[in-house]
RODO-2510 file (C-alpha; in nm, 4 decimals, decimal comma):
residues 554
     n   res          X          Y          Z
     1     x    13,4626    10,4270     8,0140
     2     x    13,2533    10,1390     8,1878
     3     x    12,9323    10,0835     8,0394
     4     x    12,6239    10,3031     8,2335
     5     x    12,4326     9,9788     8,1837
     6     x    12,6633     9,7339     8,2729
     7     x    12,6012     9,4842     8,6390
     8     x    12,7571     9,6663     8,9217
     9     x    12,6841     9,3795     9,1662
    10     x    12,7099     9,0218     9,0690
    11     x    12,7011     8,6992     9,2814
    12     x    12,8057     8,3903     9,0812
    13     x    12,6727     8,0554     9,2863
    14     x    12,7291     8,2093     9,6304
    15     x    12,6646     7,9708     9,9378
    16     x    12,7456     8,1332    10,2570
    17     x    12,6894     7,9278    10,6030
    18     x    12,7009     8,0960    10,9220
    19     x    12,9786     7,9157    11,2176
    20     x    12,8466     7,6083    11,3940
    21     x    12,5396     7,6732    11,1649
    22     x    12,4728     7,3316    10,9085
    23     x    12,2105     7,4953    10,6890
    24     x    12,3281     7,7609    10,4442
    25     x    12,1672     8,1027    10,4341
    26     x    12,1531     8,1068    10,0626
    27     x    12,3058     7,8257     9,8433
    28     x    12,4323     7,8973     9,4928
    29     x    12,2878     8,2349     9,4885
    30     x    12,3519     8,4335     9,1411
    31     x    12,2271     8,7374     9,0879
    32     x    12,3160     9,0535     8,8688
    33     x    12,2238     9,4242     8,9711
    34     x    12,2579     9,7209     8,6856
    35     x    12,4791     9,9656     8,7897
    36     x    12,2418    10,3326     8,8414
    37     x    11,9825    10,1031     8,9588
    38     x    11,7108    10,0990     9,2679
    39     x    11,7212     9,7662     9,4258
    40     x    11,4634     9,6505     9,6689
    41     x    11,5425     9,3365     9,9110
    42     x    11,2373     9,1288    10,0811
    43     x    11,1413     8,8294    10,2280
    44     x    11,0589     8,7060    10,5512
    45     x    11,2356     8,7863    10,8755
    46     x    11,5597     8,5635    10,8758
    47     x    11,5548     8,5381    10,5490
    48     x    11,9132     8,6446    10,4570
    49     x    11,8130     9,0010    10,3602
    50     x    12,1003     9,1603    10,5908
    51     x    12,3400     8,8904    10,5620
    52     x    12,3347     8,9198    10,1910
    53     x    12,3799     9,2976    10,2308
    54     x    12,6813     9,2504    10,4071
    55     x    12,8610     9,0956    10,1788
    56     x    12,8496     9,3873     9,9640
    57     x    13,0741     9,5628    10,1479
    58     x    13,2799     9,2165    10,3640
    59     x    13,1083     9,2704    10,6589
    60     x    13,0698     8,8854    10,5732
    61     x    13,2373     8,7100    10,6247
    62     x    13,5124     8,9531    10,8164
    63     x    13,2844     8,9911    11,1135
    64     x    13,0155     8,7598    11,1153
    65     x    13,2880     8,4616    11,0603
    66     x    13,1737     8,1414    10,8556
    67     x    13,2421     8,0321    10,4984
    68     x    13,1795     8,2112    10,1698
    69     x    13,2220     7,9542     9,8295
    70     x    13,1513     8,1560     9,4873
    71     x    13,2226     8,4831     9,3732
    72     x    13,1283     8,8362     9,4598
    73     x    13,2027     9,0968     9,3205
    74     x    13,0699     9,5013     9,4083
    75     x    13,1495     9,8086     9,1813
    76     x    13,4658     9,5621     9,0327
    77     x    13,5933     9,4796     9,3917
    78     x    13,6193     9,1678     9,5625
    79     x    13,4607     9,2580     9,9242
    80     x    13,5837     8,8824    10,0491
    81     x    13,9152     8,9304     9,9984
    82     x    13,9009     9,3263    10,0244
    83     x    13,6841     9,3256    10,3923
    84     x    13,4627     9,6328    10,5014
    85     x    13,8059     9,8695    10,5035
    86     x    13,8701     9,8070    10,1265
    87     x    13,5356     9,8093    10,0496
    88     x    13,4160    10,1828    10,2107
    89     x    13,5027    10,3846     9,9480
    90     x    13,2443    10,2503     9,7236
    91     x    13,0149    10,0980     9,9221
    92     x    12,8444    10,3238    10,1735
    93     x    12,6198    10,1271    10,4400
    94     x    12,3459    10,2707    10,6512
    95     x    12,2427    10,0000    10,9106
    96     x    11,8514     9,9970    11,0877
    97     x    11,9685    10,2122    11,3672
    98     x    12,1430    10,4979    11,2865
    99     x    12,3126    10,5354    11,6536
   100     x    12,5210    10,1839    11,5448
   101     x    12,7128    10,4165    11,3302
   102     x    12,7515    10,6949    11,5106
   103     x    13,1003    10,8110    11,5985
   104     x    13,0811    11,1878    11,7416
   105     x    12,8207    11,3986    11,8626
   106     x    12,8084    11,6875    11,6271
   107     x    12,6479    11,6605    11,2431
   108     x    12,9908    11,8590    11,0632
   109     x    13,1787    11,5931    11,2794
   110     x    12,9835    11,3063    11,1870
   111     x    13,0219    11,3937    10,7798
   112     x    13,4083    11,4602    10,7941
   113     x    13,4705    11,1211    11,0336
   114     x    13,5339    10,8912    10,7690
   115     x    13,7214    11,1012    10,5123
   116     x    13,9450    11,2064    10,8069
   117     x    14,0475    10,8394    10,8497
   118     x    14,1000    10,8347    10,4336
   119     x    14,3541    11,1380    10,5029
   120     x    14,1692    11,3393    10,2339
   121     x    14,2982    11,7248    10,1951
   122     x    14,0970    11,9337    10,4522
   123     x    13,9873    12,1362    10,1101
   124     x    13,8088    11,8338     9,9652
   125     x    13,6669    11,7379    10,2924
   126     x    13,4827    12,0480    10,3254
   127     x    13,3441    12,0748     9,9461
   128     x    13,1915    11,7067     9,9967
   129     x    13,0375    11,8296    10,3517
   130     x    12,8569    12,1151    10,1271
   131     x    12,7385    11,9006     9,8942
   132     x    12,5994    11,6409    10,1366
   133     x    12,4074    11,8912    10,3339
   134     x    12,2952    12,0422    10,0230
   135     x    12,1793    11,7271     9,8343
   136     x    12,0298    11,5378    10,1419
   137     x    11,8521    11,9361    10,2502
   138     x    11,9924    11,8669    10,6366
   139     x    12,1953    12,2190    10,5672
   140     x    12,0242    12,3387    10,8848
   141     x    12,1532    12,0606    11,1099
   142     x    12,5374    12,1555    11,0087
   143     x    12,6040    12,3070    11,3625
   144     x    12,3601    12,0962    11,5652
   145     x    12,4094    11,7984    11,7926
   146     x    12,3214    11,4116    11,6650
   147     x    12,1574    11,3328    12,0386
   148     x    11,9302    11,6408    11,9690
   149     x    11,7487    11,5802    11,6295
   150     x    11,4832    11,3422    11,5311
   151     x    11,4705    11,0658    11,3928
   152     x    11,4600    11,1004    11,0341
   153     x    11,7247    11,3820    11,0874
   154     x    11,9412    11,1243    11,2619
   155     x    11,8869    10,8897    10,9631
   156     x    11,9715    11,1776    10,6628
   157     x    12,2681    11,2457    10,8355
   158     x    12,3930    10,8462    10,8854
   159     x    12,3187    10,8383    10,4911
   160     x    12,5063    11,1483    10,4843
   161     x    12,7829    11,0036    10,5944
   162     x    12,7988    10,7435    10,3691
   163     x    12,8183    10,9602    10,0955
   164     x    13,0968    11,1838    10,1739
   165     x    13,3180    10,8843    10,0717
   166     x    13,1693    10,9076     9,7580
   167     x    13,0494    10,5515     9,7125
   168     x    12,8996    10,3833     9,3695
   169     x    12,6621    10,1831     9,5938
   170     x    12,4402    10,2804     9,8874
   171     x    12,3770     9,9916    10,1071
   172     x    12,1015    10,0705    10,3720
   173     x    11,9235     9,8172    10,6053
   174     x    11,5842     9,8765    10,6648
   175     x    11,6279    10,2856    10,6945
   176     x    11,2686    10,3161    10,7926
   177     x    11,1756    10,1075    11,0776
   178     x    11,2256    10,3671    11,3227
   179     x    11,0785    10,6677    11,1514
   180     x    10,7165    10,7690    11,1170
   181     x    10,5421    10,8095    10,8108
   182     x    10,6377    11,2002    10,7465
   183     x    10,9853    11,0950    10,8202
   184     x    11,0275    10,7811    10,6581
   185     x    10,8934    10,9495    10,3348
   186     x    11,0902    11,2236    10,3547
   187     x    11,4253    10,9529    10,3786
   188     x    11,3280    10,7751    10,0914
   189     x    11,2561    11,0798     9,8707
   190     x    11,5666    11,1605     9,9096
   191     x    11,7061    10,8163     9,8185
   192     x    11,5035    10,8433     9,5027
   193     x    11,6362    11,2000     9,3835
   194     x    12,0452    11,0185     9,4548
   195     x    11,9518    10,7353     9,2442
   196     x    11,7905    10,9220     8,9756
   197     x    11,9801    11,2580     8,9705
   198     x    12,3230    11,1537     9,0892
   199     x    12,3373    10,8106     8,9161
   200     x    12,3803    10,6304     9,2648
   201     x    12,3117    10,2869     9,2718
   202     x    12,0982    10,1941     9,6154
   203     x    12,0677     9,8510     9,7332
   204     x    11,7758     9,8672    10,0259
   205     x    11,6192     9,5606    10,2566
   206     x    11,2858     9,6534    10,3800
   207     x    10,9723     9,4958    10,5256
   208     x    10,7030     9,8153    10,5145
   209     x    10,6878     9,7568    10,1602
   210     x    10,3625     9,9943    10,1071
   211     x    10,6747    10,2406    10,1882
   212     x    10,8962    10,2100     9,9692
   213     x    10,7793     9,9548     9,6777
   214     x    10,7182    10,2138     9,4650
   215     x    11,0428    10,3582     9,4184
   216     x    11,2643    10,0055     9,3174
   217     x    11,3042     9,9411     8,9723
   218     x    11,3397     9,5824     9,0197
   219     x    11,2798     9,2951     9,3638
   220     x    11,5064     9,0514     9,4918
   221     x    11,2792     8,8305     9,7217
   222     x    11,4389     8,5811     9,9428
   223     x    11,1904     8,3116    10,0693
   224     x    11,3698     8,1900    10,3716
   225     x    11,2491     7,8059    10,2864
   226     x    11,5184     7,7306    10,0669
   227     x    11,3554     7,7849     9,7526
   228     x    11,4973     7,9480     9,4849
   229     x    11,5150     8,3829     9,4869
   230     x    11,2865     8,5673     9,2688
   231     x    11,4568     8,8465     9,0950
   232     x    11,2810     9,1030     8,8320
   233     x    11,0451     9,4147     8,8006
   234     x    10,8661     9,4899     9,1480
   235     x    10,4971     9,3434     8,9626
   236     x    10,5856     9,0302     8,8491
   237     x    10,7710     8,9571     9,1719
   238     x    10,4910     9,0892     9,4494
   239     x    10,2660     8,9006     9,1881
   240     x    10,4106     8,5832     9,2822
   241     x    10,5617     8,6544     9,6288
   242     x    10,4105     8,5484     9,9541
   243     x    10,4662     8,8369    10,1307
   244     x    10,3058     9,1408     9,9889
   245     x    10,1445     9,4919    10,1188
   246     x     9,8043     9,4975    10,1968
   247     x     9,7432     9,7051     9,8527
   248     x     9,8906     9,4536     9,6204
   249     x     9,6872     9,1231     9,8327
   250     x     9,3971     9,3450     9,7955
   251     x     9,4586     9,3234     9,4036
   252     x     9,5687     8,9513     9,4152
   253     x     9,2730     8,8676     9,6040
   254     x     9,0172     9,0763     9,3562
   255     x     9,1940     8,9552     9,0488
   256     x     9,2802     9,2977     8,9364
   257     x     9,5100     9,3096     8,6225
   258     x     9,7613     9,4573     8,6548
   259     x     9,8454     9,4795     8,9833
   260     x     9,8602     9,8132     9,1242
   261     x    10,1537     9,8681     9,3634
   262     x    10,0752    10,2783     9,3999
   263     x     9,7348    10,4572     9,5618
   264     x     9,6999    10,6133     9,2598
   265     x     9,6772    10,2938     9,0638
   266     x     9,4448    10,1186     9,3165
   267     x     9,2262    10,4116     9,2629
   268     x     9,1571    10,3454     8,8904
   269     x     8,9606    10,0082     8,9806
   270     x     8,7943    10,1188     9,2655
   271     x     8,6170    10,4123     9,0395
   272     x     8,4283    10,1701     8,8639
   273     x     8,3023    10,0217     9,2159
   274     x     8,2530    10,2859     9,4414
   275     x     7,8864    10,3365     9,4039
   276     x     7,7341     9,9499     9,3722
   277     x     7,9166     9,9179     9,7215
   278     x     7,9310    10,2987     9,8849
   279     x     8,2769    10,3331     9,9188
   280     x     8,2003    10,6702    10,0152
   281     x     8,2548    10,7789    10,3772
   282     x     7,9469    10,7141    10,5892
   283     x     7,7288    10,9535    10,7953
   284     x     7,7363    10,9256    11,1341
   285     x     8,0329    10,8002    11,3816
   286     x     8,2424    10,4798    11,3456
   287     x     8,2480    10,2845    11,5943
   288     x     8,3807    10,3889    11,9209
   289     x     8,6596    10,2509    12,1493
   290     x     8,5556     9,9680    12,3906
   291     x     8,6553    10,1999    12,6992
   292     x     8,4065    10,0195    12,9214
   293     x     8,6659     9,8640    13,1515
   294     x     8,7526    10,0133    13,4909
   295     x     9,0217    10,2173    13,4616
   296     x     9,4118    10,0906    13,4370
   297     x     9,6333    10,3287    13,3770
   298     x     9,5459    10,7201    13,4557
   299     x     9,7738    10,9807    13,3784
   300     x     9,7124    11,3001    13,5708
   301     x     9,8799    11,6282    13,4571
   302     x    10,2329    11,4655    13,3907
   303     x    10,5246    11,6818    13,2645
   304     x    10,8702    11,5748    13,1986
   305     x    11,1847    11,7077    13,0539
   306     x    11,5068    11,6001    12,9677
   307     x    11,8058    11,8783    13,1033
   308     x    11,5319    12,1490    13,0614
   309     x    11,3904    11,9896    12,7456
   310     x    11,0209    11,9291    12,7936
   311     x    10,9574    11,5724    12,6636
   312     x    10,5672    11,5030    12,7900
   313     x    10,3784    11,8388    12,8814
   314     x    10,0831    11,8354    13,0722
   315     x     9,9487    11,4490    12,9822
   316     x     9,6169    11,3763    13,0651
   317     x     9,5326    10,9881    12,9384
   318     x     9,2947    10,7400    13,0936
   319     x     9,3082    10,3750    12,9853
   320     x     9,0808    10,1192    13,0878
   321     x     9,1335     9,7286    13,1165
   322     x     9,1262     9,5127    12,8324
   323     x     9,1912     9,8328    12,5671
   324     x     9,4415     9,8110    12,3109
   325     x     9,5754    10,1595    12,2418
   326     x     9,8578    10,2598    12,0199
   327     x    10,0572    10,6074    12,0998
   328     x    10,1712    10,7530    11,7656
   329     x    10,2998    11,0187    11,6482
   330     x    10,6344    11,1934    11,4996
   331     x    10,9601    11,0633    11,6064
   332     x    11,0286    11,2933    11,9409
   333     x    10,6736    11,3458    12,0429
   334     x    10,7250    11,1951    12,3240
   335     x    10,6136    10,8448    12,3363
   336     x    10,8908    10,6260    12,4408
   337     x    10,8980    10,8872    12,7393
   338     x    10,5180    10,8313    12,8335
   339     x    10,6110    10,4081    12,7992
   340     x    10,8956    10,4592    13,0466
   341     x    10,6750    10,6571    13,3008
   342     x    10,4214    10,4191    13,2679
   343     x    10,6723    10,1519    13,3946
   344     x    10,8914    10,3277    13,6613
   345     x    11,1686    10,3618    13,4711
   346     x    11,1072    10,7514    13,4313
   347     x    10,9454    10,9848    13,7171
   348     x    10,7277    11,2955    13,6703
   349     x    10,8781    11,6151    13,7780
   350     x    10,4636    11,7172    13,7929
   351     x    10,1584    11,5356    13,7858
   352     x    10,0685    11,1824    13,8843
   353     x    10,1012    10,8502    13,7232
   354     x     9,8093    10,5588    13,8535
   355     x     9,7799    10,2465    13,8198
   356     x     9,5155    10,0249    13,9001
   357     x     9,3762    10,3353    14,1067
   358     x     9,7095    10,3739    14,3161
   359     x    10,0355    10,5977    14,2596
   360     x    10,3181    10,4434    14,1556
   361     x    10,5554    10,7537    14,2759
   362     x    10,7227    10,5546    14,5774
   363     x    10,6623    10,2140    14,4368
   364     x    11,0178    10,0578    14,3073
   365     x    11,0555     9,9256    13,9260
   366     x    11,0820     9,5824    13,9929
   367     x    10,7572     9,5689    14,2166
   368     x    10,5607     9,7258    13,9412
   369     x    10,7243     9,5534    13,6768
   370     x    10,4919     9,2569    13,8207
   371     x    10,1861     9,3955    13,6656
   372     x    10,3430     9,5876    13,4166
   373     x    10,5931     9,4405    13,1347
   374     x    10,7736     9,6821    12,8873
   375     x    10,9602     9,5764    12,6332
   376     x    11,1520     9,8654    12,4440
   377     x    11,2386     9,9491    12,1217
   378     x    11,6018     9,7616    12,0931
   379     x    11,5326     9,3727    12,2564
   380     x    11,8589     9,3475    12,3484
   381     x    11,8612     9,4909    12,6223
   382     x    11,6435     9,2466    12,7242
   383     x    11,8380     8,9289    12,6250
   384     x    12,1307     8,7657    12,8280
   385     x    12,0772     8,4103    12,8295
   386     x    12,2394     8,1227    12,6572
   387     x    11,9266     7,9669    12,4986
   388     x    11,5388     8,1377    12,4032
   389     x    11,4284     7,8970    12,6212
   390     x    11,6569     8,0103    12,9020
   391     x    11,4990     8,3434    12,8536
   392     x    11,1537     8,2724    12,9556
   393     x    11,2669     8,0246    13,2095
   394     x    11,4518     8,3292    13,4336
   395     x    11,2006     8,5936    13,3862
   396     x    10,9332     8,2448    13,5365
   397     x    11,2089     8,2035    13,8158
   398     x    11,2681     8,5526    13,8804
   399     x    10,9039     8,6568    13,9007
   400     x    10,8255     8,3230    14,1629
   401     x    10,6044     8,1186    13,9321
   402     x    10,6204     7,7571    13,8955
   403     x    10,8070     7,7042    13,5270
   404     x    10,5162     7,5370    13,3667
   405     x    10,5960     7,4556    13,0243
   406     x    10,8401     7,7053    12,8716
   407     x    10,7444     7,6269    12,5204
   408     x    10,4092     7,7361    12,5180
   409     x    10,4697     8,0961    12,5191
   410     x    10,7441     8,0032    12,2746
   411     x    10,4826     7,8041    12,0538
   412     x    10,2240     8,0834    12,0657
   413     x    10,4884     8,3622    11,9196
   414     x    10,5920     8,1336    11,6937
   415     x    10,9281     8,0607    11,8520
   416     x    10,9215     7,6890    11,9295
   417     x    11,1745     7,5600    11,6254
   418     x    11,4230     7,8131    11,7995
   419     x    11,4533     7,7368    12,1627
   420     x    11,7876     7,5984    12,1969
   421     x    11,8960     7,9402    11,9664
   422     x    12,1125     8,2008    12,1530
   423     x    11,9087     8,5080    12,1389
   424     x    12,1732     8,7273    11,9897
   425     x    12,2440     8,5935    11,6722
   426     x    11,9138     8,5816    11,5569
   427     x    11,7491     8,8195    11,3123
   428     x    11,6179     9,1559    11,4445
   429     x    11,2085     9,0234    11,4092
   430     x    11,2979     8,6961    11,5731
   431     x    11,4767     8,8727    11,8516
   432     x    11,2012     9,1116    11,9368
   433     x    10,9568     8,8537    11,9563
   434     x    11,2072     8,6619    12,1672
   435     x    11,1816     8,9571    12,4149
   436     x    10,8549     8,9788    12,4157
   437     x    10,7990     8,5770    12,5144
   438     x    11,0356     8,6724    12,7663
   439     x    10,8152     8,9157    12,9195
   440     x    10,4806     8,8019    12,8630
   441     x    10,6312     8,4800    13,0483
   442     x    10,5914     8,6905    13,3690
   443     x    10,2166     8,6898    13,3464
   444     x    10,1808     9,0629    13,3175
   445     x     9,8228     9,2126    13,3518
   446     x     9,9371     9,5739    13,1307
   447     x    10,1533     9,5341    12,8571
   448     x    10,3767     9,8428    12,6992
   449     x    10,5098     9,7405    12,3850
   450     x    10,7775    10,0573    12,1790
   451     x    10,7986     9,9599    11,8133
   452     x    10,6739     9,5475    11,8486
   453     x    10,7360     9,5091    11,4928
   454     x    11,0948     9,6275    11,4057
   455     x    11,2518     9,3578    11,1523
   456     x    10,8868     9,1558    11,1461
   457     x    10,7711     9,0360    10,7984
   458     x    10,3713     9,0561    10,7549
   459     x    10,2791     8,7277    10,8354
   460     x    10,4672     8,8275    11,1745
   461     x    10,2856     9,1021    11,2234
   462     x     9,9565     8,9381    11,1604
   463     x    10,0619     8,6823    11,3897
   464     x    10,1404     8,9490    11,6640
   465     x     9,8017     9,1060    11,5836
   466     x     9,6011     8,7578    11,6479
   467     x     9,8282     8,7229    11,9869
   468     x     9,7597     9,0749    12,0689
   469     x     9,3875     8,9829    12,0518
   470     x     9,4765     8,6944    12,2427
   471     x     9,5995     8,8638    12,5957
   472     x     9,3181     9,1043    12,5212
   473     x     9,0452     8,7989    12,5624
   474     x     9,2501     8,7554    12,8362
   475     x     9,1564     9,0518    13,0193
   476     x     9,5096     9,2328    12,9328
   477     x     9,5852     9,5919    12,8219
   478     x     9,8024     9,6922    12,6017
   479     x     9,9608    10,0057    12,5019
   480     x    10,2269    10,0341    12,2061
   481     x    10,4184    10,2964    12,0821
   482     x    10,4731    10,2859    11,7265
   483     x    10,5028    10,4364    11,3511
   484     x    10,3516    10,0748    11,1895
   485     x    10,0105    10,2273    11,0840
   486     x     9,9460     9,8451    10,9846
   487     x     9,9762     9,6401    11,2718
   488     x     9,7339     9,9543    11,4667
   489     x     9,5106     9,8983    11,1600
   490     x     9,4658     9,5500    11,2909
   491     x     9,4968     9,5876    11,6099
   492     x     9,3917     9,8546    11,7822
   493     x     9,0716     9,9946    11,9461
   494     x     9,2132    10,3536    11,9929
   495     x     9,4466    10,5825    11,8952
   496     x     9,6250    10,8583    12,1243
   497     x     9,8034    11,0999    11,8890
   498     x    10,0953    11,2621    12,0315
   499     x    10,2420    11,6067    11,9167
   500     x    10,5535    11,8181    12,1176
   501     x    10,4855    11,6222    12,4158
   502     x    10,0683    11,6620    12,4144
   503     x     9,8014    11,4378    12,3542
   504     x     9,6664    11,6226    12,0153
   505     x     9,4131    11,3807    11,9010
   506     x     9,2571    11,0701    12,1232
   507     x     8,9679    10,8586    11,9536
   508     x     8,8601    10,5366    11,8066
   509     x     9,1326    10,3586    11,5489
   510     x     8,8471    10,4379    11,2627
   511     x     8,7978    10,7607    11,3336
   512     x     9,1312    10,8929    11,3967
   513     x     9,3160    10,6925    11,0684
   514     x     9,0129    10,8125    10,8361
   515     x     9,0781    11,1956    10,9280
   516     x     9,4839    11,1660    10,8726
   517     x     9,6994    11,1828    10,5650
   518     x     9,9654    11,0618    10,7605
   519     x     9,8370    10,8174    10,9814
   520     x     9,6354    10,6015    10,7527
   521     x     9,6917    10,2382    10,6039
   522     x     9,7166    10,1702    10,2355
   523     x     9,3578    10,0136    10,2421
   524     x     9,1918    10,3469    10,4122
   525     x     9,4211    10,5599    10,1274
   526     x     9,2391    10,4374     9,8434
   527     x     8,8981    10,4266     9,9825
   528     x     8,8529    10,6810    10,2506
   529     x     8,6200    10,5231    10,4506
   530     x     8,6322    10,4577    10,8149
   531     x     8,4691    10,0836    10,7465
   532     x     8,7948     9,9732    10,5685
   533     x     9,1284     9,9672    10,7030
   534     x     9,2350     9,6293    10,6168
   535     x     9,1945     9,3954    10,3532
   536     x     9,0162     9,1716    10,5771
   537     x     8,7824     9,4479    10,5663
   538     x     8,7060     9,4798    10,2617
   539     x     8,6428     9,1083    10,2222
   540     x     8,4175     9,1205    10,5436
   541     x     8,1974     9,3425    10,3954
   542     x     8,1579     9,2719    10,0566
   543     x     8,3438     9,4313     9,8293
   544     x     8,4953     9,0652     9,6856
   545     x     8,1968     8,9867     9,6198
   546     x     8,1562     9,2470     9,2991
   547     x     8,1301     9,2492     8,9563
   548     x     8,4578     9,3751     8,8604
   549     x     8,4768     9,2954     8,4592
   550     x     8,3539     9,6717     8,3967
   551     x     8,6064     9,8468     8,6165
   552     x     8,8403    10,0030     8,3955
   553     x     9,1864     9,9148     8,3461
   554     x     9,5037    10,0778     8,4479
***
């Protein structure tokens, strides 16, 4: 019998280089994971966090190519010399879009797809299908269609499938960046009950680590600079790591001891500070949107459906120039929908879309796609060029505007060191913002961003907020879709909140984030008060500025 608490992963001085690449990703890399453990991977975008995660199962080097030197070794197994087909039976791997993995339409399908290509006995096939539905709770999706449920639905049942095969690991690449908050919570609660009731050893990359930091028992941070890992309990790593969630640089910043990585530990230091400062929520209104701008975009009665399926229902939505608004909501409320009416690329079967005062109903795509740029949720549909640089260089020709200097736009998104990079083999944070250069290149006066931060680290983000800001000074409006309650903490002016296809709530950022449970950031969680949102916030105003030696201790 192996022992419980015996390494179930172990790299011993692993280098692995990517083809035609000179520098390695990570360079005598060891590292030991306990087998029944939670294991959280972080670091900056293009760090190595999926790269490493695919060699737990030979997806490196089998697919991506290039050399491996050292030893790996998963649940006993050599996934080098074994490759992703000996390797599925006890590795399971859920990659960042479910869809990628996707094989047949119906849920029952979906679970029995990989045992059927083991050649298991039809009996065992459909005990494990039982227990699957039964320990993930997507029982009621048995019979249903994977193009009809929701996001998080679509994500249970890709981890679902993984774990008919019985695996000793679970291997799952950023499982939340396409959920919202209900959904993403709901995903990783269910992670937590495998790994603590079943034994299950999960091995997760993430960057929205306010999500999910408080379920890993220990932190493997990469830094991406070619410093060495840090590896150990999830405080004494985030107390050292650059990268952090806005909860734990709030404690790093007020020198709180120890650092709180939950709400409900933040909420032990504040107690002692709440009155001296009033972190109470104020009387009166927060401060409203900055709709003073002549209108932009006007949305008049739109419906749409899908085959029947009513997507938007009825939308009513003004927004005026120079407004940043983020559309949120629960996966299928209909956002991406609104984005793609917005842009042409969807037409209302009622109502009227306007823009800049005039109906776009007879206008083609491509003409309004010169005032309007979308970029969607996956950037690769976006990217066919041979360089970055080629990309922002076609959309200049394509759109008739002298080339200019390429690199600017390139230097602003912080792009410039990979220019001569071919878009698709770069990491899924560098390729969005790749996407984005290549549209903003095109001088756009509306911008419609769906998701803008999929595979971005924080310093990303902050760096799209500040550039968001940016096109804003320059008289640009912007409307994103997207679950990062973040980035719209930093960013925007407004929030339209969408439920079933209707606008349910539409008000200032403030406002709306201080009356949800849902929608809030970590820094509005712990002091429910519409003043604070950020960190930046809190220093702004004061609060770094107290006596904190009599707050009491965790």
């Amino acid at each position: 019998m192996s022992d419980l608490r015996s390494a179930i992963i172990e790299f011993t001085n692993v280098t692995y280089i990517y083809p035609d690449v000179k520098v390695p990703v990570f360079e005598g890399l060891n590292l030991s994971i306990p087998r029944g453990s939670f294991t959280l991977v972080v670091g900056p975008s293009g760090s190595g966090k999926s790269t490493l995660l695919r060699c737990l199962n030979g997806l490196v080097p089998h697919f991506t190519g290039g050399t491996v030197r050292g030893r790996i070794r998963a649940a006993g197994r050599d996934p080098v010399s074994l490759g992703p087909q000996g390797m599925s039976d006890c590795v399971g791997f859920v990659f960042q879009d479910p869809e990628a993995q996707f094989v047949v339409d119906g849920v029952e399908g979906e679970l029995a797809f990989a045992m059927e290509n083991m050649g298991l006995p039809e009996i065992v096939m459909r005990r494990r299908v039982e227990e699957v539905l039964d320990q993930l709770s997507i029982a009621p999706l048995r019979g249903r269609r994977i193009s009809t449920l929701s996001g998080g639905e679509r994500q249970r049942v890709a981890i679902g499938a993984a774990l008919t095969l019985q695996p000793e690991i679970l291997v799952l690449d950023e499982p939340t960046s396409q959920l919202d908050p209900q959904a993403a919570e709901e995903v990783l609660t269910h992670l937590q009950k495998l790994n603590q009731d079943l034994g299950l050893t999960i091995v997760l990359a993430e960057h929205r680590l306010e999500r999910v930091l408080q379920y890993a028992d220990q932190v493997l941070y990469l830094p991406g600079d070619g410093g060495p890992p840090l590896y150990g309990a999830p405080r004494e790593v985030m107390a050292r790591a650059e990268l952090a969630p806005p909860l734990v640089v709030l404690g790093k910043t007020l020198g709180w001891e120890p650092l709180p990585l939950t709400i409900k530990e933040g909420r032990e230091f504040v107690r002692g500070v709440e009155k001296s400062v009033g972190l109470q929520a104020t009387e009166g209104s927060p401060p409203p949107s900055i709709r003073s701008g002549s209108p932009v975009i006007e949305l008049q009665g739109v419906w749409f459906a899908y085959d029947g399926q009513e997507a938007l229902r009825g939308i009513d939505l003004t927004i005026c120039a120079g407004e940043i608004v983020a559309l949120m909501g629960r996966n299928g409320s209909g956002k991406t929908t609104l984005l793609k009416n917005l842009v042409g690329l969807l037409r209302p079967q009622e109502g009227r879309v306007k823009l800049f005062g005039e109906g776009i109903r007879h206008r083609e795509t491509q003409d309004i796609a010169r005032q309007v740029g979308y970029v969607p949720q996956d950037p690769n549909a976006l990217l066919f060029a041979d360089t970055v640089r080629e990309e922002v260089i076609f959309t200049r020709r394509s759109h008739g505007l002298p080339l200019g200097a390429p690199l600017d736009v390139l230097r602003r998104l912080d792009l410039e060191s990979l220019a001569d990079s071919y878009p698709r083999d770069l990491s899924t944070g560098e390729r969005q913002r790749v996407a984005l250069a290549a549209i903003i290149a095109a001088e756009p006066q509306v911008l419609l961003l769906d998701e803008p931060t999929r595979g971005m680290d924080y310093l990303q983000k902050r760096a799209l907020a500040g550039f968001l800001r940016e096109q804003q000074k320059r008289g640009r409006t912007t409307v994103l879709s997207t679950h990062d309650v973040e980035l719209v903490a930093q960013v925007g002016d407004r929030i339209v909140l969408l439920g079933d296809g209707e606008v349910v709530v539409d008000g200032s950022t403030r406002e709306v984030m201080t009356d949800s449970l849902v929608f809030a950031p970590q820094i509005n969680k712990l002091l429910r008060d519409p003043r604070f949102l950020t960190v930046a916030d809190v220093i702004e105003l004061g609060l770094s500025s107290v006596e904190t030696a009599g707050v009491r201790s965790l």
